[in-house]
C-alpha positions, 0 to 999 in steps of 0.5 A: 456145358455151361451154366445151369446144364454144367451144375445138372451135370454136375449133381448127376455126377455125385458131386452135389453138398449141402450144409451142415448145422456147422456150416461144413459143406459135405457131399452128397450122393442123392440129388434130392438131397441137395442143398437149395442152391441160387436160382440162375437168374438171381446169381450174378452176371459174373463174365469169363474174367478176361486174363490181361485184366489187373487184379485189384488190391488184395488184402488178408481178408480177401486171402481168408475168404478165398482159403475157406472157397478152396477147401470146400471147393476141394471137398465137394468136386470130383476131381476126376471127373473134372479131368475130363472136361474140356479147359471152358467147360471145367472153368465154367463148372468150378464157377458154378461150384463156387458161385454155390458155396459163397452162397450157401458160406454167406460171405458179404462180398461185392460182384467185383470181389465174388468176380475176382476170386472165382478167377482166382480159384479157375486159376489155381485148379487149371491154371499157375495159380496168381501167375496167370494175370501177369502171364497174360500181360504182354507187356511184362518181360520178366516175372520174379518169385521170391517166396509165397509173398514178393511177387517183381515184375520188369515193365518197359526195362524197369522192375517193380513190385506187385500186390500178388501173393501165394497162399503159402510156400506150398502153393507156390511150390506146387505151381512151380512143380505143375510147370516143371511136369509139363517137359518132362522135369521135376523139381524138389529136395533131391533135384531143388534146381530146374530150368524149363519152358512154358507152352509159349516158349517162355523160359522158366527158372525154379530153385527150390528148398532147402536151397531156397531158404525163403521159399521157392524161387521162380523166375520166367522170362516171358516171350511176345505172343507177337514176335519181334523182327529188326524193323521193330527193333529199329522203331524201338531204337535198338538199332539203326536202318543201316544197321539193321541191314547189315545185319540183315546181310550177316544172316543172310550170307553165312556169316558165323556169328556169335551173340554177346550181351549180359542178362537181360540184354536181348540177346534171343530175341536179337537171335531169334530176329537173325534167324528170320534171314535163314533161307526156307530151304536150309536144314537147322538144328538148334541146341538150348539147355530149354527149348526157347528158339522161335525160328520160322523155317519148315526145316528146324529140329530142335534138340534141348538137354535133359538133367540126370535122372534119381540115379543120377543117370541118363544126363544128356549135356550140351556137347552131347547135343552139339556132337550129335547134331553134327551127324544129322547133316545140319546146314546151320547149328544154332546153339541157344546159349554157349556157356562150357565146353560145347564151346569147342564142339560149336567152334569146330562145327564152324569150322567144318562146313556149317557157315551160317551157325550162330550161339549167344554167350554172356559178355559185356563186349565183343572182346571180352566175348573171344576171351570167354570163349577161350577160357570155357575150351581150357575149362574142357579140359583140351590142353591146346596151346593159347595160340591154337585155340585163337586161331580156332576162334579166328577161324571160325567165328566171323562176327560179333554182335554185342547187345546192352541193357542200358540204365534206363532199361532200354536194350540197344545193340551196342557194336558189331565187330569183325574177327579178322585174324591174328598178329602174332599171338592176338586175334584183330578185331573191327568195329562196323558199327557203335552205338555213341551214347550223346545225354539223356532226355528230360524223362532220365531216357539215354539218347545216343546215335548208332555210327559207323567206324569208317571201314571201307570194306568188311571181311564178309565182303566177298561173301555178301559178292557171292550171295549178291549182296554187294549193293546192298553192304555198301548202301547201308556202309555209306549210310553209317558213314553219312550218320557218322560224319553228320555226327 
């Protein structure tokens, strides 16, 4: 129902007002009580707003205005009536409320400003409130909350402050609670810290108060609607044809592979590319504190942890998901992010009969990489002696992929490195590939050469044999090698 049939329907549910001699609106049960209201042809034309559409510069009358709107608006609709509608419907309703009230209040605004607050207002009733425009752009990879009136952005690798504010710390407190309720988690004093996911898959963060000193803080790591794939990677410059296709083949033939990189530095969006490599017909069981992965086979089940309850009880932990999935007859595990003891149960997953499993770990190089993932088994509490766990490592993880958030912004997948084994008492390492930073351009962007590192044959050759990928590995090897001699 929409425009004059939706305000009919509307008055038919007791939801009509008037004014007062105080200018209060009031609500009133007999519809021919009502208030003259705007006869449709003379409102106006307001369009549904599209949501990518950027807002226009804000200002404290603007806020003042739309507080007034809101609370008149709370006041006159049945909220449980509104429930029932369909998402257009009750935005098409709350429009006419609205449309209404900024009549009746005689407030002096433009179309454009009238246009602007009424989506404002669907927003916060339906929606994240002034999240919603930036949650539509996609061209934004990052949304930073820091309290009710510092709104960042991160557009193109590059952070930037925004004119979007909440109407106070409570507002912004509410929304981050309307997000955290959607899976199933909540977020206040007694439980001020939270990760979730919108619909979309986007990772959400929340800290709240007394933590928070100044207001919640909330940040969303924003997914593509368009999912990214290698190719796209290599029109971006992220990574080399050659490269690509080795890793390509990595994923293809079951080679364990762990992702590395610091934040911000791609390193699900290089996992959920990896996947795409997975065979239709293969079982895989993914692992992530929030649900996140967006892999593309008919056979996935993904399994997400669950913080304790008021009491305290009922915590569902990383490792106890990792255990469990491993008497689910998975043929790949792919844990979202490795960051404690699960490490070990990962490892040994590995080791036993799910080659193919892939994890991404915070580390700012394939090295540093192996000795995060020794330090977090002694943080488990397994008294192993340094040279056993390295050989677990060893002989479990097969490659290494080690992503970067360069300084102009831009990510780039910076080595792939082979665990070959051990000597003596330390694990040897190969580089098939690096990325050679050679200056930057005019406009401060970072130009460099994704080069091979002369490795006739990789540990996995045997492997890409098997699986018939033989020609393939030694095509995209040549094609590092004639990059790294031109070079």
């Amino acid at each position: 129902m929409f425009g004059k049939k939706a305000a009919e329907t509307t008055r038919r549910k007791g939801l009509d007002f008037q004014a007062s001699p105080g200018d209060t609106l009031t609500k009133e049960r007999p519809a021919e009580k009502a208030a003259p209201q705007m006869a449709p042809e003379s409102k106006p034309a307001l369009p549904t707003a599209k949501p990518a559409r950027r807002p226009s510069p804000r200002n404290e009358s603007y806020y003042d205005t739309k507080s007034q709107v809101f609370s008149a608006l709370i006041d006159t609709i049945d909220l449980s009536q509104l429930a029932r509608l369909d998402a257009d419907a009750a935005r098409e309703e709350i429009r006419d409320i609205v449309n209404d009230i900024i009549a009746i209040k005689n407030f002096a605004m433009s179309i454009a400003e009238q246009e602007d607050l009424l989506e404002d207002i669907c927003n916060d009733v339906l929606g994240f409130g002034p999240l919603e425009p930036l949650l539509a752009r996609d061209d934004i990879a990052d949304i930073m909350v820091n309290g009710a009136k510092d709104v960042f952005i991160e557009v193109e690798g590059k952070t930037e402050r925004t004119d979007i504010q909440f109407r106070d710390n409570q507002q912004l407190l509410n929304i981050c609670q309307r997000i955290v309720s959607q899976v199933g988690r909540r977020v206040d004093e007694s439980s001020p810290i939270c990760d979730a996911r919108l619909m979309d898959g986007s990772r959400v963060n929340v800290i709240a108060p007394p933590l928070a000193i100044d207001g919640a803080a909330l940040t969303i790591r924003k997914f593509k609607k368009d999912k990214l794939t290698l190719e796209e990677l290599v029109r971006f410059g992220s990574i080399s044809p050659n490269g690509a296709r080795i890793l390509q083949i990595i994923g293809r033939v079951r080679c364990n592979t762990i992702i590395s990189g610091g934040t911000g530095s791609g390193k699900t969006t290089l996992l959920n590319c990896l996947t795409r490599y997975i065979d239709t017909n293969e079982r895989i069981i993914t692992c992530e504190d929030s649900a996140e992965l967006q892999l593309q086979q008919p056979h996935v089940v993904r399994l997400e942890t669950r913080p304790p309850n008021l009491e305290g009880e009922g915590q569902v932990t990383m490792t106890d998901l990792v255990k469990n999935c491993l008497r689910m007859r998975p043929e790949r595990i792919i844990v979202g992010e490795v960051r404690g003891p699960e490490v070990f149960d990962l490892l040994q997953a590995m080791n036993t009969g799910h080659d193919g499993s892939m994890g991404t770990i915070h580390a700012n190089t394939p090295r540093e990489c192996l000795n995060r993932m020794e330090s977090m088994i002694a943080m488990g509490g397994w008294a192993l002696p340094q040279k056993t766990v390295r050989e677990i490592i060893v002989g479990s993880v097969d490659v290494v992929v080690q992503a970067a958030r360069m300084r102009d912004g831009s990510r780039r997948i910076t080595q792939i490195t082979e665990v070959l084994g051990m000597e003596g008492d330390v694990i040897i390492t190969q580089d098939l590939l690096k990325y050679e930073i050679k200056g930057e351009d005019s406009h401060g962007r970072i130009l460099g050469e994704h080069v091979g590192c002369g490795i006739g044959r990789p540990g996995f050759w045997d492997r890409a044999r098997y699986y018939g990928e033989e020609a393939s590995l030694a095509e995209a090897l040549e094609g590092l090698e004639k990059g790294r001699s031109e070079v």
